[in-house]
N, C-alpha and C positions, 0 to 999 in steps of 0.2 A: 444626613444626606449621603448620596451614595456617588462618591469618585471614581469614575472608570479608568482615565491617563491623564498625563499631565502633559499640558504646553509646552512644544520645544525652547522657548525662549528663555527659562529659567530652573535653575540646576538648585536642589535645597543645599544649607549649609550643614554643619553637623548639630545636631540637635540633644536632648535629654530625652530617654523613651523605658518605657517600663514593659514587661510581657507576663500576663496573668491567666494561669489555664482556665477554661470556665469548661461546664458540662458539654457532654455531645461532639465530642473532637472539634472544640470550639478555643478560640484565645482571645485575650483584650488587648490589645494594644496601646500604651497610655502615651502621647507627645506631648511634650511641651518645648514650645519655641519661645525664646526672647523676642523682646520687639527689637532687639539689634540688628536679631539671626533672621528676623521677621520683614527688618527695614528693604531687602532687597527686591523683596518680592513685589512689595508695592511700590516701590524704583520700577520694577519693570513693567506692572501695569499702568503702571502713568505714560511710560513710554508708549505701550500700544496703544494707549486710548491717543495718543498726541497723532497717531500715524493714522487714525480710522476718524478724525474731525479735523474741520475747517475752523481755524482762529484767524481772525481778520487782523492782520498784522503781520502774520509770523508763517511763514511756508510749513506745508503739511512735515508732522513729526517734529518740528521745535519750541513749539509752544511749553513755555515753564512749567515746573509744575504748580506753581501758588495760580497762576492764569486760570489753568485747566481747573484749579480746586475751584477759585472764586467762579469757575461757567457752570461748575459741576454741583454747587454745594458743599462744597468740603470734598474729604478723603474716602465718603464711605464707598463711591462706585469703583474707583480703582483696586481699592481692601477688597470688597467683593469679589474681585477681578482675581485679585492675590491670594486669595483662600481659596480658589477653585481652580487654581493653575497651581499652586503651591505646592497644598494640601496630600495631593497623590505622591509627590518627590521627598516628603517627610515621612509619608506611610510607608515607601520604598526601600526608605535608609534604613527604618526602626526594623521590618523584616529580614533587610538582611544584614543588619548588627545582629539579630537573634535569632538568624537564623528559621526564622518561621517557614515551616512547611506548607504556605498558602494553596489552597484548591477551589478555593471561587472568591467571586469580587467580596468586600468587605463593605460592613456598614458603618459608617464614618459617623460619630458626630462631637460638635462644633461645642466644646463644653468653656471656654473662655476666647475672650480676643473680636469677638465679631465686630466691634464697632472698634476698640485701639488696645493700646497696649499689646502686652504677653499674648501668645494663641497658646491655648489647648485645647487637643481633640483625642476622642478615643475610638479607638479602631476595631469592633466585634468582626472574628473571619475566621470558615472553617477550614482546618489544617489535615492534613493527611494520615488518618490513624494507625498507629501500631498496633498489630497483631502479630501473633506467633504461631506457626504453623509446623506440624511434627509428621517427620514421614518423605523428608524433600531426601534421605540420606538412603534409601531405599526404592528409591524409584526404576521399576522395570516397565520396557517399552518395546515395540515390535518394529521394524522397519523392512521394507524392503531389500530384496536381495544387492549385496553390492557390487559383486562382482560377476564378468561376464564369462557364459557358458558357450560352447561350442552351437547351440540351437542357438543363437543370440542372433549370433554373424550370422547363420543360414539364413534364420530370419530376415535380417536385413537384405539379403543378397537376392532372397525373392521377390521380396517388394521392389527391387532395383530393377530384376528382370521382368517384372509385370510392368513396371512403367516404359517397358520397350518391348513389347508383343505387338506379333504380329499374326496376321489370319489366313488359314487356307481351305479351298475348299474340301468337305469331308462330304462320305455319303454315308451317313446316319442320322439318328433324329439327333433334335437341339435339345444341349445341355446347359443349365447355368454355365457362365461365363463366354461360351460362345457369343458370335458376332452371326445375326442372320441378316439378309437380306432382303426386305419385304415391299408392299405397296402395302398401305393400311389407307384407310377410308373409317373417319369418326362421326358416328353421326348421333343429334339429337330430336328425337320427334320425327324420324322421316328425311332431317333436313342435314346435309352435310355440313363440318362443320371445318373452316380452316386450317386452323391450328392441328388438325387431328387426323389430317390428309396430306399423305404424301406418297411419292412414288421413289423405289430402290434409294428405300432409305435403309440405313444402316441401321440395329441394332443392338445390344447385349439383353440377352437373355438373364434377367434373373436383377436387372439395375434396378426395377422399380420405377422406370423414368417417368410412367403417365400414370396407369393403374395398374394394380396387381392382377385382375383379369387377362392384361397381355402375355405376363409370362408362364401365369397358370395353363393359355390355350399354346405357346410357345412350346413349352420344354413335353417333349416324345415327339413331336412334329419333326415331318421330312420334308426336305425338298419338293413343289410342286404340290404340297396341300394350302388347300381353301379353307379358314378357318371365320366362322363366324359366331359372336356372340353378345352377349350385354353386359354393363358395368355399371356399378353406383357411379354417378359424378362426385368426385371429389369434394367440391362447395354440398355444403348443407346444405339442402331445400330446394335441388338443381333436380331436373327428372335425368330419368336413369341415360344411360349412352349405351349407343348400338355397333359394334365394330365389323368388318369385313377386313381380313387378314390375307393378302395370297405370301405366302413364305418362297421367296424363290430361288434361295441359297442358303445353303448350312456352312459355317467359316467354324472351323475349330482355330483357338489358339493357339501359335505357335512362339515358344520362349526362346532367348537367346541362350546358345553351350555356354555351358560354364567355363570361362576360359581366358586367357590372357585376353584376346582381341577383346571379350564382354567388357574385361578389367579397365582396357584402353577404352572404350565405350562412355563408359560411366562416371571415369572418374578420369585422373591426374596421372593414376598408376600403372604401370607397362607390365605388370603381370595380375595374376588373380591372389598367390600369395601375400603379396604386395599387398594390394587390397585387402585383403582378407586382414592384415597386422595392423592397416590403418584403420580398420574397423573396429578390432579388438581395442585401440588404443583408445579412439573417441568414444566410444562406447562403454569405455571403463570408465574412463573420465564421468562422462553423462548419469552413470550407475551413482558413482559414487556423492557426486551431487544431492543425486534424487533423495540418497540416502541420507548425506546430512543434514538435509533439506528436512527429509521426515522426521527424523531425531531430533533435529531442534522442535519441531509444532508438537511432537508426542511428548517431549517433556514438558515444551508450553501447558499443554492442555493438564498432564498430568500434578504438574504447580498450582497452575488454577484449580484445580478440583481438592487441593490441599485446603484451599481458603475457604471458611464455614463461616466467618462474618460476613456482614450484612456488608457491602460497599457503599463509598457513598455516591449518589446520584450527582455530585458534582462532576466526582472525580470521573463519571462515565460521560457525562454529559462534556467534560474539557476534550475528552479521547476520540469521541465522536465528531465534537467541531473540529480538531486537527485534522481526521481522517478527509473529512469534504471539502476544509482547505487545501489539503494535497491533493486530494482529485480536481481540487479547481486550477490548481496551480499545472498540475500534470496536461491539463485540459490547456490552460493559456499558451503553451508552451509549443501545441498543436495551434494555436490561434483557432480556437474553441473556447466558445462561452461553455460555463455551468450553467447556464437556464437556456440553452440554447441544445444540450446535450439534453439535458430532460426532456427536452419534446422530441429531440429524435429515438428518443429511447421511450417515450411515450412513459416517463416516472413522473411520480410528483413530487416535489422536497422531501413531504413527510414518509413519503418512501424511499427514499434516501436513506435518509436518516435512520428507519425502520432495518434497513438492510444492513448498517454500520453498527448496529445497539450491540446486536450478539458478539460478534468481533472484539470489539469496544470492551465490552464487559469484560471477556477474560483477559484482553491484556493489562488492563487495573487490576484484576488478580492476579495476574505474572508478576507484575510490580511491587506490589502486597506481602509477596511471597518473598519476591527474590531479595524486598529489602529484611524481611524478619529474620532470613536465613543470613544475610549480613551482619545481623546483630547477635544474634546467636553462634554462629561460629568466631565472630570477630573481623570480620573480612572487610578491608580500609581501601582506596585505592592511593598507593605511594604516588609520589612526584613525576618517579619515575613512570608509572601508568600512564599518569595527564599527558606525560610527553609523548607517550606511544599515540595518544587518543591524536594529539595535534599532531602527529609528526605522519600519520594515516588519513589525518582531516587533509593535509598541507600534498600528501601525496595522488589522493582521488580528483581534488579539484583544481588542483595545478596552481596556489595560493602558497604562500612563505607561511610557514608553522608558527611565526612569530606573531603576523599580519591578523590570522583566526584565530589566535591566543588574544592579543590584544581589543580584535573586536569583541570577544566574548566578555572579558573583562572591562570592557567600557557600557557591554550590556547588563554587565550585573551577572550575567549567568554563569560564573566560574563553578560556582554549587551545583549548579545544577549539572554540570560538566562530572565534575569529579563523584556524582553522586550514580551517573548513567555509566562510569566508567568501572564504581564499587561493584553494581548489579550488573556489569558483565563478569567480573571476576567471578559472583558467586555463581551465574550462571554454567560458568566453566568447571565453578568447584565442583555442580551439581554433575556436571556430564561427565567429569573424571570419574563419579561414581553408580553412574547410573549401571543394569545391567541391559545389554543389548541384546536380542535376539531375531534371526532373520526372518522371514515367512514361512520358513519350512523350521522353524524353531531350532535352528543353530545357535548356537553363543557367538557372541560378536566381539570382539574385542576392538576400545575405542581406535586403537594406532591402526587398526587394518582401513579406518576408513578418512585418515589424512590424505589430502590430493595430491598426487605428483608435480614439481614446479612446471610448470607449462617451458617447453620447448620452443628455442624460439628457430632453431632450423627445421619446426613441424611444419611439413606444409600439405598437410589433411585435406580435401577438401572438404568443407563443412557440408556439402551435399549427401556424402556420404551417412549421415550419423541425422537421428534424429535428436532436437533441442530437449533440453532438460526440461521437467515441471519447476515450475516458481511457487511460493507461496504466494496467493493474492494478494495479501497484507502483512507485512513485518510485524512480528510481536517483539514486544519489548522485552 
């Protein structure tokens, strides 16, 4: 039989358990319980059966238990009860008395105890296999440029000033980015057509806004010409459109001086200088992100590409369910279903699912890797580690480091803890040796790309600076 959790109402005791490797990154798990160690379990299914039936006599939940035996036929339905609410809290203890590296549910079965006495049951379940990967000590990767050039800020400074242009009239023909002045008249078949009519409507040449025919008969055009012609419709299967164009103003753009009053404009800052430094600053920052940001995915990938064993399908199939529990979770959070988001997004689960495999996939290789190169070099994580892990858990969600230690260890996960905190160490070993090189193949050396402590009398406006890239999905 196959146990998936156990019922909150009953904690196993400590028991007798054996662990025996079998083929296929597979282990046994062998329990054996006393009927002493066994006695409480079916104590507590008697209890629930006393709270889920009426005994005429005795208020719901009190009924003895020899009553409930003598209604029930003896012990065997509440036993029943107790081996399948048990049974999971014994397989739980024996795993992590040995430490078993479980990676899907296990097949259980019932090899003594079913009707009284002593239980024994044994536990078939596949574990997380070791492999060994060569080449993690050599790894070269490219990243993005980190730091910011003089074109950078310019850059930015024009996109600032285009988002405050303004238009005047010119007497020449239209050029991309101009503003013209038109009546257009759209028609289909003869028949005018709303949407596609209008009088001293404004413009830009070269937007794209309707069909590309408009700005093709747009750009060399002057003031005071009559332009007419035809265009595909856009929809498939629509008959073509007839335009009539009168152009009756050419507006060239005009940009804002470059200049303190712009700098006041735009931003927070009284001169253009100014600006120009708070650009440099957020913009460094933003580089450098980008860049650790790529560093870390190009090693990811680079890790995974190390790994030439087969994976197992469990281990992708557990990565994948975590991943659409977080988007479900990310989604609740929005007060957003997950099947409510599929249909605005017009997916189906199994495309979900389909779009999470690849992702999925390598970071079970990241994993693979990062823990071989754990063993391989040696790499443990000290006490002192676990504390940094809690004492950064305690500091992001605003939680006592004691509070998230302690729930961890009432879940059982303290391994699982200190095992995610090993595979960052070695992650770090890897990067301390990786070689770096920029896009234009500079050598990079790792400390050029540590972040500055964030300033707390900066006061940037974040207008200024465009947002970092993120990765879509954390690899492990």
């Amino acid at each position: 039989m196959a146990v998936l959790a156990a019922r909150p109402h009953y904690t196993a005791p400590s028991v007798e358990s054996t662990v025996q490797a079998l083929e296929g990154n597979r282990v046994k798990l062998s329990v054996e319980v006393t009927a002493d160690e066994f006695e409480p379990a079916v104590e507590a299914a008697f209890r629930e059966l006393a709270r889920q039936v009426n005994i005429p006599g005795f208020r719901r939940g009190k009924a003895p238990r020899k009553i409930l035996e003598a209604r029930f036929g003896g012990p065997g339905v509440a036993r029943q009860q107790a081996l399948q609410d048990a049974l999971p809290d014994f397989y739980a203890q024996a795993v992590r008395e040995h430490e078993v590296d479980v990676i899907a549910q296990p097949e259980i079965e019932l090899t003594d105890g079913a009707e009284e006495g002593p239980v024994s049951f044994a536990a078939v379940v596949e574990v997380r296999p070791t492999i060994s990967v060569s080449g993690y000590d050599s790894i070269a990767v490219s990243i993005p440029r980190h730091h910011v050039v003089d074109a950078d800020i310019d850059e930015r400074i024009e996109a600032m000033r285009a988002q405050h242009v303004d238009y005047e009239a010119v007497e020449r023909e239209a050029a991309d980015g101009d503003q013209v002045l038109i009546d257009i008249t759209g028609a289909q078949n003869g028949e005018a057509l709303d949407g596609l009519t209008a009088t001293d409507y404004a413009y830009e040449v070269g937007s794209g806004a309707v069909v590309a025919e408009i700005d093709e008969n747009l750009r060399g055009a002057k003031a005071g010409a009559t332009l007419t012609f035809d265009a595909e419709h856009p929809e498939e299967g629509e008959d073509p459109l007839s335009f009539t164009v009168e152009l009756k103003e050419v507006r060239g753009p005009v940009l804002p001086d470059l200049d303190d009053a712009f700098a006041s404009l735009v931003s927070e800052h009284e001169t253009l200088d100014a600006l120009r430094s708070a650009l440099r600053e957020s913009l460094g920052r933003q580089r450098l992100l980008q860049a650790n940001t790529a560093l870390q995915n190009n090693v990811g990938e680079a890790l995974a590409a190390l790994v030439t064993d087969e994976v197992p399908a469990a281990m992708i199939d557990n990565e994948v369910s975590a991943r659409v529990q977080n988007l479900a979770q990310r989604l609740a959070s929005q007060n957003l279903d997950l099947n409510r988001y599929l249909q605005l997004t017009g997916q189906s689960p199994e495309a979900l699912v389909g779009e999470y495999r690849d992702p999925a996939t390598q970071a079970v290789k990241i994993d693979l890797a990062l823990r071989s190169i754990c063993v391989a070099e040696g790499i443990e994580a000290a006490d002192a580690d676990v504390d940094e892990y809690f004492a950064n858990a305690a500091s992001a969600y605003g939680i006592e480091a004691t509070q998230i230690r302690e729930n961890f260890e009432r879940a059982g996960q303290m391994a699982a803890v200190r095992s995610d905190v090993t595979k960052g160490k070695a992650l770090e070993w890897v990067l301390e040796r990786v070689s770096i090189t920029d896009e234009d193949g500079n050598a990079v050396e790792r400390s050029a790309l540590e972040l500055p402590e964030p300033d707390s009398d900066d006061q940037t406006d974040d207008s200024t600076a465009e947002p970092a890239d993120t990765p879509e999905e954390e690899q492990e």
